[in-house]
Structures are given as structure tokens and as C-alpha cells.
N, CA, C and O of each residue as an XYZ file, in Angstrom:
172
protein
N     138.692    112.636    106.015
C     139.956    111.920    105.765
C     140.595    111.480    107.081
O     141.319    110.488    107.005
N     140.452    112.025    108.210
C     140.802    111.589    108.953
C     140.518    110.625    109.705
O     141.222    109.740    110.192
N     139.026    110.932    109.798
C     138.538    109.835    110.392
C     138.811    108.302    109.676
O     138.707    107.183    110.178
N     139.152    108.665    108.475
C     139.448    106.944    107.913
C     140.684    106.770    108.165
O     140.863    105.573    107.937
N     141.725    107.256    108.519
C     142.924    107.407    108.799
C     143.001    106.731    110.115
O     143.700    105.734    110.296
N     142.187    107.352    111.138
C     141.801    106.696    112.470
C     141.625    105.299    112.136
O     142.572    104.513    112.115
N     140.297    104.939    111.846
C     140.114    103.922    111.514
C     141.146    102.791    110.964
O     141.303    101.776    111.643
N     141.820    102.948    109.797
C     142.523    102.501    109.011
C     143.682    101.930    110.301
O     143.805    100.769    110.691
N     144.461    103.182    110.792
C     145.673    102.694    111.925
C     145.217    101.607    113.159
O     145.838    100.624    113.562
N     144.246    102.006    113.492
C     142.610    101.278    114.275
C     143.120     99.529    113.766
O     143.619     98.536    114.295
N     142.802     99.804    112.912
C     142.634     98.036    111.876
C     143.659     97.470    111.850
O     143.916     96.388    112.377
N     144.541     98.339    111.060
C     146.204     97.525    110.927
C     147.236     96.586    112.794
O     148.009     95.649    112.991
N     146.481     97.714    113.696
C     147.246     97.435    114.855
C     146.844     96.131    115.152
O     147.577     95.166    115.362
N     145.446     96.181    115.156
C     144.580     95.154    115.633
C     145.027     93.863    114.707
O     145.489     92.866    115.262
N     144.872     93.918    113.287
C     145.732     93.046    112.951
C     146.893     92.425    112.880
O     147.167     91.283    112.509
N     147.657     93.429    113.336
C     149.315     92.664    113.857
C     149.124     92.336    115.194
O     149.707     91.328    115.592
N     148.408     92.988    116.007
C     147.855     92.430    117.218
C     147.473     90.709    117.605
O     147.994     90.058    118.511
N     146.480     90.256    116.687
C     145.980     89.449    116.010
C     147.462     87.984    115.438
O     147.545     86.795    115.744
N     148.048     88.562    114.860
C     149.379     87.749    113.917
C     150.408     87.614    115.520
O     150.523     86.555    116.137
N     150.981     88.777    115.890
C     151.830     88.333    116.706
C     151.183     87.714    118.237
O     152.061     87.315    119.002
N     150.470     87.657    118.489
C     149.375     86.596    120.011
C     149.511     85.517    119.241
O     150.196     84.591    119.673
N     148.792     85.399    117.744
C     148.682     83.895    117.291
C     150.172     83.186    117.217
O     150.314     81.996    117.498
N     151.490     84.204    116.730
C     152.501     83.868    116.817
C     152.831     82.893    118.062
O     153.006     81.684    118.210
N     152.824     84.004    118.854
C     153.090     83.250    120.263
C     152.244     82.583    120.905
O     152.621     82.403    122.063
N     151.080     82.048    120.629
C     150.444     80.887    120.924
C     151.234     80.136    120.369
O     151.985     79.609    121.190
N     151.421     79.830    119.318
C     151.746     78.981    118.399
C     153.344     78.490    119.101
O     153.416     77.289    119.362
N     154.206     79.075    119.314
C     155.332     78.786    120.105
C     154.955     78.776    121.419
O     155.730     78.077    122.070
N     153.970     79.327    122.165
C     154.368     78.811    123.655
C     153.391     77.312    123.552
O     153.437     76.780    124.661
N     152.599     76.544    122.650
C     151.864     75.821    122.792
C     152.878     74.497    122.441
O     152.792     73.391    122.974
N     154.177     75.036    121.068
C     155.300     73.885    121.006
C     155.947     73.838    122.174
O     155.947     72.673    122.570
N     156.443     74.486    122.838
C     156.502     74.379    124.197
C     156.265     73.892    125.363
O     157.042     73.416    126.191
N     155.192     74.031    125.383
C     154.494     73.162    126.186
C     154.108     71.594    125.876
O     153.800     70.778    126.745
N     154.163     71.405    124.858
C     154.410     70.237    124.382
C     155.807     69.298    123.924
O     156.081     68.113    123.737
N     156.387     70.440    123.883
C     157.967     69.403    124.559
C     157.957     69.371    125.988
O     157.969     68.181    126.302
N     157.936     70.299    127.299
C     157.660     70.037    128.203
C     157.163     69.329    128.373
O     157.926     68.415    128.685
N     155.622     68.844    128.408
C     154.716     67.443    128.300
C     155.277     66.194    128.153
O     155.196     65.220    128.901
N     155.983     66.360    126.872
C     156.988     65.189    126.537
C     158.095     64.659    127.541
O     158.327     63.476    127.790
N     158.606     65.554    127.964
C     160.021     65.127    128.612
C     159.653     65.058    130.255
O     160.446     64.716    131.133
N     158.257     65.467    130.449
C     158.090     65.504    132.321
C     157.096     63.700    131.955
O     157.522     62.818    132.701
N     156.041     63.247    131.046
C     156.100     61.681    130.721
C     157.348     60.882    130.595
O     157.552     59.812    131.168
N     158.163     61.497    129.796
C     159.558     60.854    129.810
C     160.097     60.640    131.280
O     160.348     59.571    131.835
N     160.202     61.809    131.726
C     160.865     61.362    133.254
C     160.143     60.855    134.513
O     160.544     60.672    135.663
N     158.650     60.645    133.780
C     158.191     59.522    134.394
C     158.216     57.878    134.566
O     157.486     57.333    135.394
């Protein structure tokens, strides 16, 4: 039992691990693409 317990906490981390990186890709990449925008703009 434990060892699936290990496992199990093992998995879940890795998957919020997983959700919150993709999170913040996902916002630092809008980001960077308004930046992009407005440094062409002030070209």
C-alpha cells in the first residue's frame, strides 16, 4: 500500500507540475508577444 501511495503522490505532483509550466508558458509566451508587438510598433 505504500508503495502505491508513493507512486500515486509521485504522479499527481508531476502532473500539476506539468499544468502549472504549461500555465506559464502559455502567459509568458502572450507576453512576449505583446512585447514583439509594441518594440515593431516603435519601430
Amino acid at each position: 500500500m505504500r508503495v502505491i501511495d508513493n507512486t500515486l503522490t509521485i504522479l499527481i505532483s508531476i502532473i500539476i507540475l506539468i499544468v502549472i509550466g504549461y500555465g506559464f508558458g502559455y502567459i509568458g509566451e502572450s507576453i512576449m508577444n505583446i512585447n514583439s508587438d509594441s518594440i515593431t510598433e516603435a519601430r
